[in-house]
SERO-4910 file (N, C-alpha, C, O; in steps of 0.05 Angstrom, whole numbers):
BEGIN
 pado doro    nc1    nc2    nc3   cac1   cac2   cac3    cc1    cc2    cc3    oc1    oc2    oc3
  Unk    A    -62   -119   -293    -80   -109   -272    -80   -126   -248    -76   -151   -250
  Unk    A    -85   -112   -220    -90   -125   -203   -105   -111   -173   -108    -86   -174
  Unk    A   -111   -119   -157   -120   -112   -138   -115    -77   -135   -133    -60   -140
  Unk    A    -86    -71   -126    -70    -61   -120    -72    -41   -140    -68    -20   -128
  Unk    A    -75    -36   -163    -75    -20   -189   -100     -8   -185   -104     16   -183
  Unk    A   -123    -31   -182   -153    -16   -182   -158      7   -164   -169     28   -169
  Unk    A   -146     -2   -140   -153     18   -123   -127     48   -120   -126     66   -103
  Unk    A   -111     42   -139    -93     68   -148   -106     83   -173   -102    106   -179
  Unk    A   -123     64   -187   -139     82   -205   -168     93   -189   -180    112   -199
  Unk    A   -176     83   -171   -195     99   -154   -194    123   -140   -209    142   -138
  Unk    A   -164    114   -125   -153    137   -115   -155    168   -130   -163    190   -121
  Unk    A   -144    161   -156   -139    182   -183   -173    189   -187   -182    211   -196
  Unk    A   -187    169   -181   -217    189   -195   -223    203   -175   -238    222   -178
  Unk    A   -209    195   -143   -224    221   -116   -254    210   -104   -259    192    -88
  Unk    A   -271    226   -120   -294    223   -113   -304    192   -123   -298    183   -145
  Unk    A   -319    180   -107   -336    152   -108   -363    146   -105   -370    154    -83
  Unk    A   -378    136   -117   -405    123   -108   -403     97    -87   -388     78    -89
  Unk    A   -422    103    -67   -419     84    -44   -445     79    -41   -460     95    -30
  Unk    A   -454     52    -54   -472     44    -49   -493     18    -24   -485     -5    -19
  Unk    A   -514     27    -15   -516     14      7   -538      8      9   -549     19    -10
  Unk    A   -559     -6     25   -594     -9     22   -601      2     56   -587     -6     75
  Unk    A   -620     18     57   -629     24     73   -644     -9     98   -638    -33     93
  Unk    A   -658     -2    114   -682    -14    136   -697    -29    120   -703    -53    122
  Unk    A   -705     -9     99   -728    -28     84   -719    -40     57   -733    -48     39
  Unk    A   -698    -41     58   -679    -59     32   -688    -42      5   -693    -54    -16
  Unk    A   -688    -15      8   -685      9    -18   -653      8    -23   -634      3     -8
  Unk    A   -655     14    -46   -616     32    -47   -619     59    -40   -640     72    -41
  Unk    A   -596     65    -34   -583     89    -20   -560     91    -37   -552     68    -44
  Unk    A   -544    112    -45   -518    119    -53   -512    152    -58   -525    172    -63
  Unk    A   -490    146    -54   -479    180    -48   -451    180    -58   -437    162    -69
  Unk    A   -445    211    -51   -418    205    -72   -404    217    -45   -412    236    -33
  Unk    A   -370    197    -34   -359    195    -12   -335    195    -31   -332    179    -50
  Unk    A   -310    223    -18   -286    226    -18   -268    233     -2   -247    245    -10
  Unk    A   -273    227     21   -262    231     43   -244    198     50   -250    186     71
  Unk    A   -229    189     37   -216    164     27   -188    170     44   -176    191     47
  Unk    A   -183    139     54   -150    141     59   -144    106     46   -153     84     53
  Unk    A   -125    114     28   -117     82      5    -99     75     30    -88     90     46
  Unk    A    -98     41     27    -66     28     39    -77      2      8    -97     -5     -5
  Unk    A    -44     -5      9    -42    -26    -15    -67    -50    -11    -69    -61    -34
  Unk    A    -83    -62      5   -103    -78      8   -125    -74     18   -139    -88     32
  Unk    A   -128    -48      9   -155    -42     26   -170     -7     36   -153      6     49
  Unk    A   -184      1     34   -187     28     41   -206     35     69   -220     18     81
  Unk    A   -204     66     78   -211     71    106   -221    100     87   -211    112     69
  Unk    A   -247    104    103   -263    126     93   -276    137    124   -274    124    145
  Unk    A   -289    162    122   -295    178    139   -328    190    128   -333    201    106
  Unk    A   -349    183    152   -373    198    152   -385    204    185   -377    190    204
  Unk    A   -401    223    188   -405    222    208   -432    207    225   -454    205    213
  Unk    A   -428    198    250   -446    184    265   -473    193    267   -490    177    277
  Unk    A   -480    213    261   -516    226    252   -521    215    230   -545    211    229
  Unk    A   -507    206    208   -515    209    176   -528    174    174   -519    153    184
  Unk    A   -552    181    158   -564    148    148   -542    138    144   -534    122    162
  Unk    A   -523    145    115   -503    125    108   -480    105    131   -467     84    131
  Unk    A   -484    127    147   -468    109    179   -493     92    198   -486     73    212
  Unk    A   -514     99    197   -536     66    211   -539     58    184   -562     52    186
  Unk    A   -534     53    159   -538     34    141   -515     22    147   -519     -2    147
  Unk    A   -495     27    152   -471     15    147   -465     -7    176   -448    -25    178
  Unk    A   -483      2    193   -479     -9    225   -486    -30    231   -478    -48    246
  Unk    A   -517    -21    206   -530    -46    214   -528    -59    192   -527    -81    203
  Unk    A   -527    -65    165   -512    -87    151   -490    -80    151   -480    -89    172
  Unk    A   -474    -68    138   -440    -70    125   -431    -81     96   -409    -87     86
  Unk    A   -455    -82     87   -457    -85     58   -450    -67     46   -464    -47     49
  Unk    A   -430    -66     30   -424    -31      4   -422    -41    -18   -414    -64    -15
  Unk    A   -425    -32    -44   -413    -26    -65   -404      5    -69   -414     27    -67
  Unk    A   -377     -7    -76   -365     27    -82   -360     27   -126   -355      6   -138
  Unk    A   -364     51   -137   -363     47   -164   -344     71   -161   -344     85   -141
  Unk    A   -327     75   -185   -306     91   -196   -308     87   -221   -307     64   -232
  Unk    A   -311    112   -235   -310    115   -267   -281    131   -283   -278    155   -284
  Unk    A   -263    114   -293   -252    137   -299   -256    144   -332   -270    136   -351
  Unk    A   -229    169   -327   -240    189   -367   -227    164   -394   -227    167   -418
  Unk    A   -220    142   -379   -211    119   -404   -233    100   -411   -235     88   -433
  Unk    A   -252     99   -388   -281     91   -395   -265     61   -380   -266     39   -392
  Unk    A   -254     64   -358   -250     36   -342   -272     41   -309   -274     58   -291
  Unk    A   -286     17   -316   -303     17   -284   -293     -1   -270   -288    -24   -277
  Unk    A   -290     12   -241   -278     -3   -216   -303     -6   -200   -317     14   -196
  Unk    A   -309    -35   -187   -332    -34   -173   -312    -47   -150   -295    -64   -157
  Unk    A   -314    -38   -120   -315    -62    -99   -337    -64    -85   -351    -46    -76
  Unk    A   -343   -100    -81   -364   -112    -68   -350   -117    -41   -328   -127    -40
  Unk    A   -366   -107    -15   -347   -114     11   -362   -103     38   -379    -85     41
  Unk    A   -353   -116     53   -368   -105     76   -346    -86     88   -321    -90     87
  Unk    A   -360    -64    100   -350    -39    115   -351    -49    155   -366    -64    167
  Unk    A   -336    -40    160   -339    -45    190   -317    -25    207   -293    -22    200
  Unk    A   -329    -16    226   -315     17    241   -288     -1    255   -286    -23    265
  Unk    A   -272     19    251   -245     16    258   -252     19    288   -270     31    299
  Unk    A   -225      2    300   -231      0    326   -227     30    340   -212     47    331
  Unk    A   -246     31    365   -243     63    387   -221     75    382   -215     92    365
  Unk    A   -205     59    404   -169     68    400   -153     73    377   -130     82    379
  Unk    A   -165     67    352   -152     86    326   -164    109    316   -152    128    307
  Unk    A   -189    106    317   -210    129    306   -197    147    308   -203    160    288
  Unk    A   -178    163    324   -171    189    319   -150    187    312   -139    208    317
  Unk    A   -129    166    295   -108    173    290   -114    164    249    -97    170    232
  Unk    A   -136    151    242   -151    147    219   -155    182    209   -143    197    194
  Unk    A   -177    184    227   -190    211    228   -164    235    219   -161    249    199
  Unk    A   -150    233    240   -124    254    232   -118    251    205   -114    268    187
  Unk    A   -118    222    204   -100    216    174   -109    227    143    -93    234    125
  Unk    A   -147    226    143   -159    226    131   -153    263    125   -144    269    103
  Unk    A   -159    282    145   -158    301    147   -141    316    144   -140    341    144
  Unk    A   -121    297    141    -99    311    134    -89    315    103    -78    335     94
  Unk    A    -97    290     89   -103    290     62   -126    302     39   -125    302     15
  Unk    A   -139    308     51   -165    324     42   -178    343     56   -199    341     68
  Unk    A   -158    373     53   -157    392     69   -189    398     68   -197    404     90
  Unk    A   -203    398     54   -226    411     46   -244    406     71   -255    426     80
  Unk    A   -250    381     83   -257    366    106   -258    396    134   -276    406    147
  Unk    A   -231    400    131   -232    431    154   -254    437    150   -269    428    167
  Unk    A   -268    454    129   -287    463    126   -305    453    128   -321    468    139
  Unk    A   -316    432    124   -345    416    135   -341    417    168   -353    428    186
  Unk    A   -318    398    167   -324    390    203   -300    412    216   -280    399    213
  Unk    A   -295    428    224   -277    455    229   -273    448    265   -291    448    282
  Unk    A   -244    443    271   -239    447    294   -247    419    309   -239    398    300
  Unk    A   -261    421    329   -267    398    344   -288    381    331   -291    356    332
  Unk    A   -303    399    318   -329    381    310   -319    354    294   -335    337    287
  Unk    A   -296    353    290   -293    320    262   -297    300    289   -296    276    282
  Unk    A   -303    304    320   -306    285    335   -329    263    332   -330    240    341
  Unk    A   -352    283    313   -371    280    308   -370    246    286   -389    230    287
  Unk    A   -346    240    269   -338    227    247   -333    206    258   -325    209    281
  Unk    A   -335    181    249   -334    148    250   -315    146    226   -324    153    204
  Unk    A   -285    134    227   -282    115    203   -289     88    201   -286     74    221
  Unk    A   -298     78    176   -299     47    169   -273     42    151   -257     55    137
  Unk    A   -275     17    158   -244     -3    141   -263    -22    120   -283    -36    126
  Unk    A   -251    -18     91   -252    -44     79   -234    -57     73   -213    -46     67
  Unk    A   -237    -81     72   -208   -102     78   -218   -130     58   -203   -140     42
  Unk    A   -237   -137     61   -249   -162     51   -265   -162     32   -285   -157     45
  Unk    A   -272   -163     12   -288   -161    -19   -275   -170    -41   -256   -185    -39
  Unk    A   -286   -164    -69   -284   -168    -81   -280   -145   -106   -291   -124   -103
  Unk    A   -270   -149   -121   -259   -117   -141   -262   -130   -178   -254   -151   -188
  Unk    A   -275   -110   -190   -277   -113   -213   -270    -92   -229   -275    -69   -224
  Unk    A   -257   -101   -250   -243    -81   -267   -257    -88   -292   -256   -112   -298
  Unk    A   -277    -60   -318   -282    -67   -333   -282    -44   -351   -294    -23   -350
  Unk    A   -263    -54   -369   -256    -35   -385   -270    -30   -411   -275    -51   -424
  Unk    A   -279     -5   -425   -304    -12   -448   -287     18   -470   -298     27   -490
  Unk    A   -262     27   -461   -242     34   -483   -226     19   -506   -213     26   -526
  Unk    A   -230      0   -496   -213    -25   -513   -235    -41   -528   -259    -40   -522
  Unk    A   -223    -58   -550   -239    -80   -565   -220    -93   -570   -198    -86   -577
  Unk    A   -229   -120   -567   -253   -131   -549   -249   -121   -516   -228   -123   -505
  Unk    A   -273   -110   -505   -268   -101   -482   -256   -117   -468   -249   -139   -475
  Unk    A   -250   -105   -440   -225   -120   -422   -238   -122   -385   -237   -104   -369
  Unk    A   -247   -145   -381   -258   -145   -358   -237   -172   -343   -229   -192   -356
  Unk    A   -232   -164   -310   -219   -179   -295   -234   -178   -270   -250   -160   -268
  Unk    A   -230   -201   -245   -232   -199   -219   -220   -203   -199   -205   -223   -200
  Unk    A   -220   -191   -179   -197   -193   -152   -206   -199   -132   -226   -187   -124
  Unk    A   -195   -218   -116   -200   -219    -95   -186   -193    -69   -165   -179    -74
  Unk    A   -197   -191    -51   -189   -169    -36   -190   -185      2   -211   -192     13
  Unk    A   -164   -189     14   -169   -210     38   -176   -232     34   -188   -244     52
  Unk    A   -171   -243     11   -183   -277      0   -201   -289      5   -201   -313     10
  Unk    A   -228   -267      3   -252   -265     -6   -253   -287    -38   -239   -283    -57
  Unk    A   -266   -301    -36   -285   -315    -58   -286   -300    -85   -284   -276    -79
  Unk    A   -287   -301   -102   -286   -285   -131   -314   -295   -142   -309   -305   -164
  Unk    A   -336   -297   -137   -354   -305   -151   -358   -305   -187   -346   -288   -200
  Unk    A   -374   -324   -198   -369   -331   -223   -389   -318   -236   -411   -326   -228
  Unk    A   -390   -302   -250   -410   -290   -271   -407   -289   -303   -388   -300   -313
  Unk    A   -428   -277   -318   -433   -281   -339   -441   -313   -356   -455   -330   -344
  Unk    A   -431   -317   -379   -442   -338   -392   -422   -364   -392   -399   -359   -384
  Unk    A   -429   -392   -399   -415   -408   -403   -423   -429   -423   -447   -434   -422
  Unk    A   -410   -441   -438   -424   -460   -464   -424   -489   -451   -408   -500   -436
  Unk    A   -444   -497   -461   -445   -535   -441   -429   -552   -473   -421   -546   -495
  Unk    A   -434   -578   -453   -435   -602   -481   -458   -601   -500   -455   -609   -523
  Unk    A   -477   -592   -493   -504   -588   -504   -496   -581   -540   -503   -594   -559
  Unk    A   -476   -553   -540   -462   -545   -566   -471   -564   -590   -469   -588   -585
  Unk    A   -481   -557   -615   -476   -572   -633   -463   -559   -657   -467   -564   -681
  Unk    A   -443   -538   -643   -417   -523   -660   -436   -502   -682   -423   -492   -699
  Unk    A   -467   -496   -681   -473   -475   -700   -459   -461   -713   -452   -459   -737
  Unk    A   -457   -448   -687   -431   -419   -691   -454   -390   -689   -448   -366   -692
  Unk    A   -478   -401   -684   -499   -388   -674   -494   -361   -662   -499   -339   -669
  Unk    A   -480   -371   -637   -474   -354   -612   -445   -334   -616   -443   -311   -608
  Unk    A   -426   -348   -629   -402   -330   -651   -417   -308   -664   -409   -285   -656
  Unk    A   -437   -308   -682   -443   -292   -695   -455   -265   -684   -451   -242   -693
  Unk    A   -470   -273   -664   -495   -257   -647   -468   -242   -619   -473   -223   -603
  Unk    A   -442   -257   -621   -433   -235   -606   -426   -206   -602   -402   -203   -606
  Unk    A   -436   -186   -596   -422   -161   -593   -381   -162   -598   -366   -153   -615
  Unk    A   -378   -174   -581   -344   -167   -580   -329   -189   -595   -306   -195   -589
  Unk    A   -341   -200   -614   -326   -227   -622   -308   -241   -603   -283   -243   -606
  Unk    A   -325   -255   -575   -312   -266   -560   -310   -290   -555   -299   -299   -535
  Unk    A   -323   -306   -576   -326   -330   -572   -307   -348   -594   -302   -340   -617
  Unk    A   -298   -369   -587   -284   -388   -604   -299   -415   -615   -315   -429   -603
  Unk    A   -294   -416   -628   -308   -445   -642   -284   -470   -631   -260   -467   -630
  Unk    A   -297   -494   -623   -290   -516   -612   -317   -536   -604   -341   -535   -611
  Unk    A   -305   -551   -591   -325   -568   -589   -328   -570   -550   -313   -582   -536
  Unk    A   -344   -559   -544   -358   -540   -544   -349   -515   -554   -328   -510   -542
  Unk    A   -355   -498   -568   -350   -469   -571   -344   -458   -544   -357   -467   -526
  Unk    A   -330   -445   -539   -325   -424   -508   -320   -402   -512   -307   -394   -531
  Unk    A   -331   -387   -494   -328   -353   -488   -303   -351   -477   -296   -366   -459
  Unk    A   -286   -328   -489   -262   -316   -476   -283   -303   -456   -304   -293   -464
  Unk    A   -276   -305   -429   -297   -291   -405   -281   -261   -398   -294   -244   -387
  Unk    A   -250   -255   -407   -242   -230   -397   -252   -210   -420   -254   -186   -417
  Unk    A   -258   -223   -444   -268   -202   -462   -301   -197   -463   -309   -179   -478
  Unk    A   -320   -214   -448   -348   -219   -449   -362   -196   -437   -358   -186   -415
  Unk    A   -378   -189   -454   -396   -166   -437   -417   -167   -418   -428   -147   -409
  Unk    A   -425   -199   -411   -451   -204   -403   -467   -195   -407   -477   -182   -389
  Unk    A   -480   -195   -435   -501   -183   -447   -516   -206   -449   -539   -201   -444
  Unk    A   -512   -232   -455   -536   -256   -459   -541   -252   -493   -564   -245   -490
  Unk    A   -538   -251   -515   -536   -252   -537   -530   -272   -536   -548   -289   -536
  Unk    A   -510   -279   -534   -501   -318   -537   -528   -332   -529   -535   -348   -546
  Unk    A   -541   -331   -511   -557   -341   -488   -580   -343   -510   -587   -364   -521
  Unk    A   -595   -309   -518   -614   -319   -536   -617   -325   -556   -640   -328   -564
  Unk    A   -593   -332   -577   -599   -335   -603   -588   -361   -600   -582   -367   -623
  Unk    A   -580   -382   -583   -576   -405   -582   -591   -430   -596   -602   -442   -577
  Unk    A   -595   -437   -609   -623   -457   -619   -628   -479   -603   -649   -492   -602
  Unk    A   -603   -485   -587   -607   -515   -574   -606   -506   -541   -605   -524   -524
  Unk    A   -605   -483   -534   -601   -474   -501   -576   -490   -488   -578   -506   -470
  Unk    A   -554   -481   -500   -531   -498   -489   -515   -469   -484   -491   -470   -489
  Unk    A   -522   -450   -479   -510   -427   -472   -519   -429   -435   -543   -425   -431
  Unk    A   -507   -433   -417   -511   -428   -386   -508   -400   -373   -501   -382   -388
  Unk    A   -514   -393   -341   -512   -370   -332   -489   -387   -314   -492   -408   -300
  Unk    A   -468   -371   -318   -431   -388   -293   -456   -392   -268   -477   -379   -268
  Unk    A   -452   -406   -255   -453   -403   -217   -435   -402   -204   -414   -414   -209
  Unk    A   -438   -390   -188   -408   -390   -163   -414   -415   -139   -430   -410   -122
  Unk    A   -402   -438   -139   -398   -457   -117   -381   -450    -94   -358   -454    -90
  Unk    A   -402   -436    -78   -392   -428    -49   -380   -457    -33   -371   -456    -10
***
């Protein structure tokens, strides 16, 4: 898996959730298929009346989710930001030209009405829950930061085997400290509560 794969299995699901927070920091999300893929990055199409375009103006914060029928979830974390003037209509063309259906919403002149945004910079997660032990990875997208999540075992360990037992995916290994395989981890926190000595951690990401 990699960057490049995720967003060819996105492509294949079409339709997306695009998630965003309104003025008053509510969520907002909708489902956006008006998509054009390039190998690092995607360009999407809404028009300049719609909330989802002043949410996007005024932060540029998205999560986009993709589900597909293998039961693999694609999330990207990333900021959106409008392609410059002087391309907008050759994006626009592009978009429209791949998803004939578009004619019919915006017909004739009116797609003038349409803004594309570019994402280029984020972060991409692939997590797969068809397989056992499940199969989770992360990507960087523009060499964006990969932030660190789920669990981690300290020195604290006094090898129970506590946290082995209490796992869902049998992802943990015995050592000294015990460690979580993290591509097979569900971040569920099971390790976390049945710990007796609290030597189970939450990762941090060191920006």
């Amino acid at each position: 898996m990699d960057l490049q794969i995720c967003l060819e299995k996105l492509q294949r699901v079409g339709v997306l959730n695009f998630a965003t927070v309104d003025k008053d920091g509510a969520p907002q999300i909708r489902n956006i298929s008006a998509i054009h893929y390039e190998k690092d990055g995607l360009y999407f199409f809404t028009a300049r009346g719609k909330e989802f375009c002043g949410q996007l103006l005024y932060d540029g914060r998205v999560q986009i989710l993709g589900y597909t029928k293998y039961k693999e979830m694609i999330r990207l974390s990333a900021k959106a930001y409008p392609v410059a003037e002087e391309e907008q209509e050759k994006w626009i063309d592009m978009i429209f030209e791949e998803q004939p259906y578009l004619a019919n919403v915006y017909p004739g002149e009116t797609r003038k009405i349409g803004i594309v945004f570019a994402i280029k910079e984020g972060t991409a997660e692939y997590f797969n829950l068809g397989v056992r032990p499940i199969f989770r990875e992360s990507y960087s997208m523009g060499g964006v930061a990969v932030p660190a999540k789920g669990y981690q075992i300290s020195e604290r360990c006094i090898g129970c085997g506590t946290c082995q037992k209490h796992c869902p995916q049998g992802c943990i290994e015995a050592g000294k400290p015990f460690v979580i395989k993290q591509e097979h981890c569900l971040h569920c926190g099971s390790c976390k509560e049945h710990c007796p000595v609290q030597a189970v951690e939450v990762r941090r990401w060191n920006s």
